[in-house]
DSSP file (Angstrom, degrees, kcal/mol; ACC not computed):
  #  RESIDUE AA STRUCTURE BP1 BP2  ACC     N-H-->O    O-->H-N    N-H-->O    O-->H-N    TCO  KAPPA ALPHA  PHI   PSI    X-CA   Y-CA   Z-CA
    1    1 A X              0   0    0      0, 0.0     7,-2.4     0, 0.0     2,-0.3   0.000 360.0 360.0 360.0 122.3    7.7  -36.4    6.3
    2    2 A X  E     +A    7   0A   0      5,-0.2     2,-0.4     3,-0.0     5,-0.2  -0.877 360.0 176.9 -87.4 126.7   10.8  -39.1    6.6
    3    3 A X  E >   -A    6   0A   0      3,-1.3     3,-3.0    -2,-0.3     2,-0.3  -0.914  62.9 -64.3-136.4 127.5   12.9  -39.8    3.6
    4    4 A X  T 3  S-     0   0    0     -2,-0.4     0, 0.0     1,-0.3     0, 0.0  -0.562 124.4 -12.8  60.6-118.5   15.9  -42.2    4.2
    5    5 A X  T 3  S+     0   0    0     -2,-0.3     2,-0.3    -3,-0.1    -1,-0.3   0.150 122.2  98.4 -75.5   1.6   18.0  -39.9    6.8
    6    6 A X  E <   -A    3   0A   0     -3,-3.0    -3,-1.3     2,-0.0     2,-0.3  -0.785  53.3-166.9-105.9 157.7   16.1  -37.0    6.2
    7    7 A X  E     -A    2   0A   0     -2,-0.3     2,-0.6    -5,-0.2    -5,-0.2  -0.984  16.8-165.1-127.1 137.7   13.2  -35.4    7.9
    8    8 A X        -     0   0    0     -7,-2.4     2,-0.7    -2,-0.3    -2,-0.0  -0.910   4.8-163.7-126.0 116.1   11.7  -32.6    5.3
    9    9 A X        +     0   0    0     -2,-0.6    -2,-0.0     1,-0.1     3,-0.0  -0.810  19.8 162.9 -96.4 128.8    9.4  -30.2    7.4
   10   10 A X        +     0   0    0     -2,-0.7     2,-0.3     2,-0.1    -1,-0.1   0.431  51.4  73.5-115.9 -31.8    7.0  -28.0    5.0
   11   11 A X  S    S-     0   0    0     22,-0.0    21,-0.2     1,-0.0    -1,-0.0  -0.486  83.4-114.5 -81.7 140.7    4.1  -26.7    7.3
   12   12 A X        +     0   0    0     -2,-0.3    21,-0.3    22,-0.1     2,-0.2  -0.261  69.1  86.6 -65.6 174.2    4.8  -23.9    9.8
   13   13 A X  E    S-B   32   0B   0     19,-3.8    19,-2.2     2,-0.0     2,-0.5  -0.508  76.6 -59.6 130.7 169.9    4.5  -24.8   13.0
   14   14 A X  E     -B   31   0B   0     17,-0.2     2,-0.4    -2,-0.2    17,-0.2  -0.710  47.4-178.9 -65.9 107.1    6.4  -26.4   16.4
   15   15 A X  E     -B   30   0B   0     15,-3.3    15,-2.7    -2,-0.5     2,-0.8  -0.960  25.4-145.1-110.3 170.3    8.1  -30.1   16.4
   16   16 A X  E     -B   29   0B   0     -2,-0.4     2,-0.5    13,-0.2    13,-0.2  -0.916  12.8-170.0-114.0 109.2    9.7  -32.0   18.5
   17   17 A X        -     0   0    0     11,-2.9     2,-0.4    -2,-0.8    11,-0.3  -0.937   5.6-175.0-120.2 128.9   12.4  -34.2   16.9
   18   18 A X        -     0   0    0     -2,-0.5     2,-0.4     9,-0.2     9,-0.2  -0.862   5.8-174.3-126.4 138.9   13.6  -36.8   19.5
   19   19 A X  B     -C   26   0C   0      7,-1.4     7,-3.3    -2,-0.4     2,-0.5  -0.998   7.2-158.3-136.3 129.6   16.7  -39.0   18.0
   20   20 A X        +     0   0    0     -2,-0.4     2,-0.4     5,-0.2     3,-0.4  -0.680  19.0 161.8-119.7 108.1   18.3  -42.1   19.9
   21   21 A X  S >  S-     0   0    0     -2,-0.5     3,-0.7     3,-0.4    -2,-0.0  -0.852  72.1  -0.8-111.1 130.4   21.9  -43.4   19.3
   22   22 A X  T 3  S-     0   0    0     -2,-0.4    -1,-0.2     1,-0.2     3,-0.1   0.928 129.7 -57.9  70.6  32.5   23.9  -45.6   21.5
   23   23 A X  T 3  S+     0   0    0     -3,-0.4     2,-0.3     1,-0.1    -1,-0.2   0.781 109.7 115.9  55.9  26.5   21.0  -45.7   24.2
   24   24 A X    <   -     0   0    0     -3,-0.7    -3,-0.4     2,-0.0     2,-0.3  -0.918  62.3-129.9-127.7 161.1   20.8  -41.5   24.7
   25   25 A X        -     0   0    0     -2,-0.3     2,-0.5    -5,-0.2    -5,-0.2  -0.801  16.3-158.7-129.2 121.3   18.2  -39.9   24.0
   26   26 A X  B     +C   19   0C   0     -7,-3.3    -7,-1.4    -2,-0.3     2,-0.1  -0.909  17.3 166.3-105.8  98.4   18.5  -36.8   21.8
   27   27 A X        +     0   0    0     -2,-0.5     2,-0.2    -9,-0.2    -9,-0.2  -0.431   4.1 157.7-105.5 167.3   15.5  -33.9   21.7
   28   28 A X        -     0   0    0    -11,-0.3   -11,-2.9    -2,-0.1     2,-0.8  -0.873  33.0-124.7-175.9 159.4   15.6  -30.5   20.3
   29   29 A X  E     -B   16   0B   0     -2,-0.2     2,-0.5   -13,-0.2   -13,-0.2  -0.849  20.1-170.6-110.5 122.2   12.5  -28.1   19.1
   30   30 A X  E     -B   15   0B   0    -15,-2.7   -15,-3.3    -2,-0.8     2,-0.4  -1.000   3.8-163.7-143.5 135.6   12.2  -26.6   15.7
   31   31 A X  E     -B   14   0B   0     -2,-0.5     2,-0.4   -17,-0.2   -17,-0.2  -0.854   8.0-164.5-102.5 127.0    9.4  -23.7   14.5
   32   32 A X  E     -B   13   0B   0    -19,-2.2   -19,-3.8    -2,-0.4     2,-0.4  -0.983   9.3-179.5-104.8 141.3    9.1  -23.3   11.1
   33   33 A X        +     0   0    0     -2,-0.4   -21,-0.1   -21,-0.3   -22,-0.0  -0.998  21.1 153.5-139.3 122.9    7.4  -20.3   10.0
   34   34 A X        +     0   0    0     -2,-0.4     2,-0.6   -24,-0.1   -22,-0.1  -0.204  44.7 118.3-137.2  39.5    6.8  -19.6    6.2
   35   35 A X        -     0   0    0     63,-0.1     2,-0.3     1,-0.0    63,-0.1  -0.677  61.4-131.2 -97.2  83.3    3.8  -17.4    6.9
   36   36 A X        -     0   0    0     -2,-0.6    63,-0.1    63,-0.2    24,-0.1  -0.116  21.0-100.6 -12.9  85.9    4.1  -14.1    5.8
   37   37 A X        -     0   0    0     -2,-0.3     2,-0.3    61,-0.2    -1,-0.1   0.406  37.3-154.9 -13.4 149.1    3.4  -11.1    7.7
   38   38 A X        +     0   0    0     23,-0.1    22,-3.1    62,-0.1     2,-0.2  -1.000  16.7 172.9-136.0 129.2   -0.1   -9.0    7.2
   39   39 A X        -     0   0    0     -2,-0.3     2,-0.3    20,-0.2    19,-0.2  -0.916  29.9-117.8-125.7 173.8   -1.2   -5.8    7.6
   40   40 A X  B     -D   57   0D   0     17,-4.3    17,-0.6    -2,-0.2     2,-0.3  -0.908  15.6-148.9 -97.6 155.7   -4.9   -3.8    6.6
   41   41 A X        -     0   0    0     -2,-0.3     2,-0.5     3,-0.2    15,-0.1  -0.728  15.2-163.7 -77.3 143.0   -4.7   -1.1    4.3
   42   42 A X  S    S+     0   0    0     -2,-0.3    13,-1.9     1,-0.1     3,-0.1  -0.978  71.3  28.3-133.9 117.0   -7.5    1.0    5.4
   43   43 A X  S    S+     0   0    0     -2,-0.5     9,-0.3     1,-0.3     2,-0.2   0.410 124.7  37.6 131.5  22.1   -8.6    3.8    2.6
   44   44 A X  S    S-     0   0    0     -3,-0.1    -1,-0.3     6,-0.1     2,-0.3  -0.883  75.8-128.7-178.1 143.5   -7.5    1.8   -0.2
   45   45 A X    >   -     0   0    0      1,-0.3     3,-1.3    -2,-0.2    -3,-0.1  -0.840  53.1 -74.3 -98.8 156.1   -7.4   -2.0   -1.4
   46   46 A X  T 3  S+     0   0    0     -2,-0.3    -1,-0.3     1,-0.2    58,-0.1   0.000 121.6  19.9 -29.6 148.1   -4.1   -3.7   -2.7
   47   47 A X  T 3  S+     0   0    0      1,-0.1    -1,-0.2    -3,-0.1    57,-0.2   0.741 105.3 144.8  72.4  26.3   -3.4   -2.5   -5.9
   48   48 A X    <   -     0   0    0     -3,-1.3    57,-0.6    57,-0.0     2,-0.3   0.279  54.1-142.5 -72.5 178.6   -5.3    0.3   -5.6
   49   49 A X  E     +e  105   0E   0     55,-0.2     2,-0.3    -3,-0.1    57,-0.2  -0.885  29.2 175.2-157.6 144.9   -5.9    4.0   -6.4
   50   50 A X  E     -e  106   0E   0     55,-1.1    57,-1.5    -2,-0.3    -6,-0.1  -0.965  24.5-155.5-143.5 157.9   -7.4    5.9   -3.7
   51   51 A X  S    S+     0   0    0     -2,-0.3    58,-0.2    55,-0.2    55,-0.1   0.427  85.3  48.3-102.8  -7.4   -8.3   10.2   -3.3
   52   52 A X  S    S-     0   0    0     -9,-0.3     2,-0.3    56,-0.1    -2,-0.1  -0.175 106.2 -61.9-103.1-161.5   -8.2   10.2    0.2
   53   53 A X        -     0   0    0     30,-0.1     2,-0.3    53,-0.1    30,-0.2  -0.788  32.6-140.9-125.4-165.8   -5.6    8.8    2.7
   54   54 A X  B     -G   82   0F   0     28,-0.8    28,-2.3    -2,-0.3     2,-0.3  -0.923  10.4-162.2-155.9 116.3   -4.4    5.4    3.5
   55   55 A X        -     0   0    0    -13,-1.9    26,-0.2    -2,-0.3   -11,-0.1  -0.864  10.9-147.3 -90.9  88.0   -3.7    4.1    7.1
   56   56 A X        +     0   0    0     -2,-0.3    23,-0.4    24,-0.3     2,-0.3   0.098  41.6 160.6 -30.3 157.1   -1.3    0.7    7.8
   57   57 A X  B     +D   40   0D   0    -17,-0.6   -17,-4.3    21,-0.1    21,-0.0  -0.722  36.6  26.4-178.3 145.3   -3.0   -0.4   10.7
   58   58 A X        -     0   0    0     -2,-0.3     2,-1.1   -19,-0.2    -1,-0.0   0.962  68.6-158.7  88.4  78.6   -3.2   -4.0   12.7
   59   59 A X        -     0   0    0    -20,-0.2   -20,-0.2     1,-0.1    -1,-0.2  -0.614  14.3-128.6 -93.9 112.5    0.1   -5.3   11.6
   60   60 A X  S    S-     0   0    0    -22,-3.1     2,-0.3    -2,-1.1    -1,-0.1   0.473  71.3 -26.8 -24.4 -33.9   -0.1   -9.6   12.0
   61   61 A X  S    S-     0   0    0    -23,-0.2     2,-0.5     2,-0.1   -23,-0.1  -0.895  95.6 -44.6 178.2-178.4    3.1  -10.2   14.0
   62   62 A X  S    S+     0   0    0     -2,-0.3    33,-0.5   -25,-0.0     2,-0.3  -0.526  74.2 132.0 -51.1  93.5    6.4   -8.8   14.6
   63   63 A X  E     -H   94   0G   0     -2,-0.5     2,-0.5    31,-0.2    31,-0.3  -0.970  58.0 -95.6-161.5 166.5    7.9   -7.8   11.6
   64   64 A X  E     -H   93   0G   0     29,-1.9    29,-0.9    -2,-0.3     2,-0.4  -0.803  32.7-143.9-101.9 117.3    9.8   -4.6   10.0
   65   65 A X  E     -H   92   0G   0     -2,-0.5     2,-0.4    27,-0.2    27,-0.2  -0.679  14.0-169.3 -91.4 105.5    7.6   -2.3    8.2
   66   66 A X  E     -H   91   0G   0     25,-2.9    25,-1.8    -2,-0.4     2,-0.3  -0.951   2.6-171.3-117.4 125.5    9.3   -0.4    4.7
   67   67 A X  E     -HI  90  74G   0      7,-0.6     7,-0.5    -2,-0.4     2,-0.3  -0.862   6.7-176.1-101.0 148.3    6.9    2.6    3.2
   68   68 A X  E     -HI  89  73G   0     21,-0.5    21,-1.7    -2,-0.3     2,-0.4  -0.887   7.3-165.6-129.1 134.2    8.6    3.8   -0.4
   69   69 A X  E >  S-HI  88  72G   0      3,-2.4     3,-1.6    -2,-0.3    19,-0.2  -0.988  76.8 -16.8-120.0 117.5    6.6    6.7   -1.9
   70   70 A X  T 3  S-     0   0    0     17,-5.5    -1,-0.1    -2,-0.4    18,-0.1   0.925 131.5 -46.5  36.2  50.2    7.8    6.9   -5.5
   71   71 A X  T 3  S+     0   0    0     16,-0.6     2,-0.8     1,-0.1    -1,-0.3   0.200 118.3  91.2  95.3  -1.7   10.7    4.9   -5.2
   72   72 A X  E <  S-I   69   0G   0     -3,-1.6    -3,-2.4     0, 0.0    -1,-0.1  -0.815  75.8-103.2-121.2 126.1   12.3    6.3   -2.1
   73   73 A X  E     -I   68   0G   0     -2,-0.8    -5,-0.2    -5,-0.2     2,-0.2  -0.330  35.9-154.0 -43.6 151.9   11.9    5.2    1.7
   74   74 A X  E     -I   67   0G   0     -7,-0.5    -7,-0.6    -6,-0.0     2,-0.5  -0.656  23.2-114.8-134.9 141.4    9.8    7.2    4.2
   75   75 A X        +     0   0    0     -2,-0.2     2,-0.4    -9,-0.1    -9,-0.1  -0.833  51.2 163.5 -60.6 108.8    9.7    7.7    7.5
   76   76 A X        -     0   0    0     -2,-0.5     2,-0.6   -11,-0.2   -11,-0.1  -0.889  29.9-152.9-137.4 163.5    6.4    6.2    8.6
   77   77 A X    >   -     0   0    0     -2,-0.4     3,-3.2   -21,-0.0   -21,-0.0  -0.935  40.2-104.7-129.5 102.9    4.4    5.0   12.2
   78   78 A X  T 3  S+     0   0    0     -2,-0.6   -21,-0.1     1,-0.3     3,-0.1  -0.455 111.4  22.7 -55.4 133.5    1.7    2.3   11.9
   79   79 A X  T 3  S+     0   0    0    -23,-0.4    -1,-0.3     1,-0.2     2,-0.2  -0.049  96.2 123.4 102.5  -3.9   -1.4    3.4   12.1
   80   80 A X    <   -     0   0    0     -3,-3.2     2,-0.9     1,-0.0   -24,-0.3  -0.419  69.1-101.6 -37.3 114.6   -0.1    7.1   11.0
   81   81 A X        -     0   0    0     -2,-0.2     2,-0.8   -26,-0.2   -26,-0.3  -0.563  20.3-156.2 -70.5 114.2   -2.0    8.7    7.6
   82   82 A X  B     +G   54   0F   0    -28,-2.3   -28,-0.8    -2,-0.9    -1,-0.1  -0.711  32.8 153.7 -71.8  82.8   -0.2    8.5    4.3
   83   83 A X        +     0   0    0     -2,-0.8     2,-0.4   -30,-0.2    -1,-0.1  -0.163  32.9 110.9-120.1  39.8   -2.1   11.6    2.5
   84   84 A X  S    S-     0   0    0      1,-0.0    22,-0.1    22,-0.0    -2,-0.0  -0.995  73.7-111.8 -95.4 127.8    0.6   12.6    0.1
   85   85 A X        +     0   0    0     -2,-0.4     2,-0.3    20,-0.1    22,-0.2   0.130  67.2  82.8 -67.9 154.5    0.1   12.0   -3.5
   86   86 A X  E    S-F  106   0E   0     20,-3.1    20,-3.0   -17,-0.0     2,-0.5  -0.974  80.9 -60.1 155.9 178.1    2.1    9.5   -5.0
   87   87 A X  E     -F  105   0E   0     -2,-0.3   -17,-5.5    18,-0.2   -16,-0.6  -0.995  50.0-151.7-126.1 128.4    2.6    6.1   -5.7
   88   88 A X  E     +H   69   0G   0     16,-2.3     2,-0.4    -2,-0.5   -19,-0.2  -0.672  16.1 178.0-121.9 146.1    3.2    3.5   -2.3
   89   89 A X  E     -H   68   0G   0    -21,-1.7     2,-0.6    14,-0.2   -21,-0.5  -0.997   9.6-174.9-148.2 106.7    5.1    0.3   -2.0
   90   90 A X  E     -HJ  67 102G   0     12,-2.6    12,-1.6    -2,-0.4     2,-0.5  -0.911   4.6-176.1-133.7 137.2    5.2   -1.2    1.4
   91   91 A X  E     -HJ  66 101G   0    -25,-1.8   -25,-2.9    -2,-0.6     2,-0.2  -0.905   1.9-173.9-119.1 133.1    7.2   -4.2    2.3
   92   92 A X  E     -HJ  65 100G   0      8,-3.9     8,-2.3    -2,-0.5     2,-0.4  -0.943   5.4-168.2-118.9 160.6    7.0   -5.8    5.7
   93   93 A X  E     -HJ  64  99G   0    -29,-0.9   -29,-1.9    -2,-0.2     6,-0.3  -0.913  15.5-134.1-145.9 136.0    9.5   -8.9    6.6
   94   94 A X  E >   -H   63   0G   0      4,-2.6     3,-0.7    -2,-0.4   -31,-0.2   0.081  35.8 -95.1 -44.1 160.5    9.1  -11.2    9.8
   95   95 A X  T 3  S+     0   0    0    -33,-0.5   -32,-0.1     1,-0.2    -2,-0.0   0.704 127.4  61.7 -19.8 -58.3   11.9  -12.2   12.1
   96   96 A X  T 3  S-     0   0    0      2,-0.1    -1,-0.2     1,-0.1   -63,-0.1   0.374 121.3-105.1 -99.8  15.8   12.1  -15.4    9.9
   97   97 A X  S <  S+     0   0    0     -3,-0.7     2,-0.4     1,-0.4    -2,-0.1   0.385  76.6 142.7  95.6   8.6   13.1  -13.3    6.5
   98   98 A X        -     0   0    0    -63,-0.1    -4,-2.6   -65,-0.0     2,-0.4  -0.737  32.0-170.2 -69.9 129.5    8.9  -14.0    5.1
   99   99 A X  E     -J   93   0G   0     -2,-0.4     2,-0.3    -6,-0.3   -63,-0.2  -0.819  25.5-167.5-117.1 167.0    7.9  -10.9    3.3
  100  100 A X  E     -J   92   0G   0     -8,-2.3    -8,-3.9    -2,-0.4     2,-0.3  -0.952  11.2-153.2-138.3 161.4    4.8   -9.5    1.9
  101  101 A X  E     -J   91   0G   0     -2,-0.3     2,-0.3   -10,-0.2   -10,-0.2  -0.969   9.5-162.3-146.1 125.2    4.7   -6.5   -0.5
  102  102 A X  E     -J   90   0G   0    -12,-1.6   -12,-2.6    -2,-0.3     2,-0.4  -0.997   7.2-154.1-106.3 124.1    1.5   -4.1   -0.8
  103  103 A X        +     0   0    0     -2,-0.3     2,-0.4   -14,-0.2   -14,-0.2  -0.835  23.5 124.9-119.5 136.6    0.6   -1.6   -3.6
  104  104 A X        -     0   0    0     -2,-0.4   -16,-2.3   -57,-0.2     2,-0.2  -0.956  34.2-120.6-150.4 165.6   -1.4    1.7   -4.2
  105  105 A X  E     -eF  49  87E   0    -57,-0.6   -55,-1.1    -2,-0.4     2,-0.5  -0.542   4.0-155.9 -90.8 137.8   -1.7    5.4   -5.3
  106  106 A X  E     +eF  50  86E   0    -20,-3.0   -20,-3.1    -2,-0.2     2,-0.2  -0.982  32.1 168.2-111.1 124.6   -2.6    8.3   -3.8
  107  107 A X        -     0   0    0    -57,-1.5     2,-0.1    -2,-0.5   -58,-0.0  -0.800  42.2 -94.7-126.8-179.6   -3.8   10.5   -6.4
  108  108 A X        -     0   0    0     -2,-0.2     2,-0.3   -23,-0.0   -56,-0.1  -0.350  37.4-170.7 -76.2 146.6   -5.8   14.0   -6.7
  109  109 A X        -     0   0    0    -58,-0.2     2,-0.4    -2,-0.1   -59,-0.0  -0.902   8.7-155.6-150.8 134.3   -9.6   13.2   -7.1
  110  110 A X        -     0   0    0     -2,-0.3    -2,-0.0     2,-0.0   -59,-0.0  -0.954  22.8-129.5-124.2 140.8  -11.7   16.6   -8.0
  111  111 A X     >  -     0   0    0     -2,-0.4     4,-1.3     1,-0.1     3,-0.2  -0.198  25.7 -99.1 -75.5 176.1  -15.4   15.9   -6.8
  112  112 A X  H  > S+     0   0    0      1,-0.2     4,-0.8     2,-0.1    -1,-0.1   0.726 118.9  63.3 -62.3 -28.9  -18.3   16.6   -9.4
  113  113 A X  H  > S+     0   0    0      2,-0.2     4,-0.6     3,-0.1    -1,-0.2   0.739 104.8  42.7 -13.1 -59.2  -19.1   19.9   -7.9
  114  114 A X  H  > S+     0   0    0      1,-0.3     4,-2.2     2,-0.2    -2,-0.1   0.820 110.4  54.3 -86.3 -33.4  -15.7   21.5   -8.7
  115  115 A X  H  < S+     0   0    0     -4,-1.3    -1,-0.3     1,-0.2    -2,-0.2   0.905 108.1  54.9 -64.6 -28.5  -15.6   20.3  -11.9
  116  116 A X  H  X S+     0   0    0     -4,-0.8     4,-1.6     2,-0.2     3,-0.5   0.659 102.9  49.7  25.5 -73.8  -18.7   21.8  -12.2
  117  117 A X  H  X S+     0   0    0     -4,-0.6     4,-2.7     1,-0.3    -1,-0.2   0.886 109.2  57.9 -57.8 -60.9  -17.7   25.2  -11.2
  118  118 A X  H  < S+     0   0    0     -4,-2.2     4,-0.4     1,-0.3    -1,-0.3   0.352 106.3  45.4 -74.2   8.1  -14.9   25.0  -13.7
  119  119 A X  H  > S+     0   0    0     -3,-0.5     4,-1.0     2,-0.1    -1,-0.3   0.783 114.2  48.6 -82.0 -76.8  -16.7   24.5  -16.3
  120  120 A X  H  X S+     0   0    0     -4,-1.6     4,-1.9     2,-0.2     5,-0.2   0.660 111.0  49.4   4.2 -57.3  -19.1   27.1  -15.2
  121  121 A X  H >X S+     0   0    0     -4,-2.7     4,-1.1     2,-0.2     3,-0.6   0.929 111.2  55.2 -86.2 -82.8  -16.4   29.6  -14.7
  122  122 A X  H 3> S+     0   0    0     -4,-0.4     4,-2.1     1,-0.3    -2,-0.2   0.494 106.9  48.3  -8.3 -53.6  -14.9   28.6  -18.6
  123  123 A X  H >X S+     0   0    0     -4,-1.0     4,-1.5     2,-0.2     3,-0.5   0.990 114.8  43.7 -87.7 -38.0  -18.1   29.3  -20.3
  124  124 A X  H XX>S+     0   0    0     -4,-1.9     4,-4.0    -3,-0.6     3,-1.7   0.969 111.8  57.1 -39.5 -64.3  -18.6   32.9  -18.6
  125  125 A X  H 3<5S+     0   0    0     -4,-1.1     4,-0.4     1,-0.2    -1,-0.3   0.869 115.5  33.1 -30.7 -56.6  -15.2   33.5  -19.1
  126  126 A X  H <<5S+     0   0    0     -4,-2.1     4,-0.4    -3,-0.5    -1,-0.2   0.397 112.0  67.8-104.6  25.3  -15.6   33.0  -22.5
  127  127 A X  H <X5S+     0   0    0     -3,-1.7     4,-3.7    -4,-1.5     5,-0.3   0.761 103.7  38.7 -53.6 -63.4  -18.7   34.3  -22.5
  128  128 A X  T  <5S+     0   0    0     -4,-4.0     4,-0.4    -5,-0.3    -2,-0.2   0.628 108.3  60.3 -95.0  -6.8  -18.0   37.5  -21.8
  129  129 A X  T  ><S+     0   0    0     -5,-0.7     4,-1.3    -4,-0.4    -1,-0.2   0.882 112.0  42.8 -72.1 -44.3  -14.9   37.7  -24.0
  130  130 A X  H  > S+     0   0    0     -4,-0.4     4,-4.3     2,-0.2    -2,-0.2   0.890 112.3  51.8 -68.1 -41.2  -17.0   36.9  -27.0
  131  131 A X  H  X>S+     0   0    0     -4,-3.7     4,-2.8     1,-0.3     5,-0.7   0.989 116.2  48.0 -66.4 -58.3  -20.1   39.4  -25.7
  132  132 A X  H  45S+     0   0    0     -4,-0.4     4,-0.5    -5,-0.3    -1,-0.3   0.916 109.3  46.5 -49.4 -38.8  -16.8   42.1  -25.4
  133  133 A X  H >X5S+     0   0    0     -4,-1.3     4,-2.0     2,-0.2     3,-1.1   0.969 115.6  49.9 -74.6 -50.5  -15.1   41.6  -29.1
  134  134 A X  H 3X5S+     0   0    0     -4,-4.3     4,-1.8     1,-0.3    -2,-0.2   0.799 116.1  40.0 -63.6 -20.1  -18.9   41.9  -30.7
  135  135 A X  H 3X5S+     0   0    0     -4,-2.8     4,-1.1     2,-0.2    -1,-0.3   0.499 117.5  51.3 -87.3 -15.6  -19.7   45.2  -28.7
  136  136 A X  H <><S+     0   0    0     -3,-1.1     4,-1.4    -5,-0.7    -2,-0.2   0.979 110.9  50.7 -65.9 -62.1  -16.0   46.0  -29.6
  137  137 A X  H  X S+     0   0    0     -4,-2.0     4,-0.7     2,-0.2    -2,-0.2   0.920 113.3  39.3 -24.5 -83.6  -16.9   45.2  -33.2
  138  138 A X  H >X S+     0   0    0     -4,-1.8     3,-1.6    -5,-0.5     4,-1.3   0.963 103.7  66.2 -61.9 -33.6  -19.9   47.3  -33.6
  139  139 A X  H 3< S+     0   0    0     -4,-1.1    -1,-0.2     1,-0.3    -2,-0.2   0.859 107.6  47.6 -72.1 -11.5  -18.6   50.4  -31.6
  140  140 A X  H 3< S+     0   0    0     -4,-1.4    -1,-0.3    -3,-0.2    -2,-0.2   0.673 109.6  48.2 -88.1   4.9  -15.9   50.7  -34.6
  141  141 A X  H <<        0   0    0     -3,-1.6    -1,-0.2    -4,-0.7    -2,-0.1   0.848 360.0 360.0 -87.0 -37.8  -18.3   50.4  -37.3
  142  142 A X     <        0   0    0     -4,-1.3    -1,-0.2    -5,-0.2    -2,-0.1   0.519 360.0 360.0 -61.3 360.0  -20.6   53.1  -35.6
C-alpha cells in the first residue's frame, strides 16, 4: 500500500521494493513475517485438563520453545512427555519476536473401578466396626 512517501507493508510475505533517484536504480528485499509459530499438543487441547500425558510435537518453524510448570521454567525436548501433574504454560517465539502461548493441566484422574473399590473397602470397613461394637455391646450385657 503507497501513502505519500510511505510504503506500509501488512501481509507476511517477500517484496521487492525497487526506488530510482537521479537515474540509479535502487533494490533491496524485505520479509515480513507476523505469523506466529505453532505447535500440536497431543494428549490434551488448548486450555485443557488432561489425566494422562501431553507431548509438544511438530513445531511450525524455527522458534524457541518455553515449558513453565506452575509458574517456573522446565527443562523440556519437543516431542518428550510432560506427565507431571500440574498446571503448563508454553510459550514459543519465532526468529521475528511473533509468539504464541498454549495452556493446560495435568491433573490426577482416578478411573471408575478404583473409586469403586474405595467405596467398597469404606463400607466393609465400617461394616465391620459397627458388626464389632454390637457384639461388643451384647458380650457386656451377657
Amino acid at each position: 500500500m503507497h501513502d505519500g512517501n510511505r510504503l506500509n507493508f501488512t501481509v507476511s510475505g517477500v517484496y521487492i521494493v525497487t526506488a530510482e533517484t537521479d537515474g540509479t536504480t535502487y533494490s533491496f528485499v524485505l520479509e515480513l513475517d507476523n505469523t506466529a509459530p505453532t505447535l500440536d499438543l497431543i494428549g490434551v487441547k488448548n486450555g485443557g485438563v488432561s489425566g494422562k500425558s501431553v507431548t509438544l510435537d511438530n513445531l511450525s518453524e524455527q522458534a524457541m520453545v518455553e515449558v513453565y510448570k506452575d509458574g517456573e521454567l522446565i527443562e523440556y525436548e519437543l516431542g518428550s512427555e510432560l506427565k507431571e501433574y500440574g498446571e503448563y504454560r508454553v510459550v514459543l517465539t519465532d526468529e521475528a519476536g511473533n509468539t504464541n502461548e498454549y495452556n493446560f493441566t495435568l491433573k490426577y484422574k482416578m478411573d471408575g473401578g478404583i473409586i469403586a473399590l474405595i467405596v467398597i473397602c469404606v463400607l466393609v470397613t465400617t461394616g465391620c466396626g459397627v458388626f464389632l461394637f454390637i457384639k461388643k455391646r451384647r458380650h457386656r450385657r451377657s
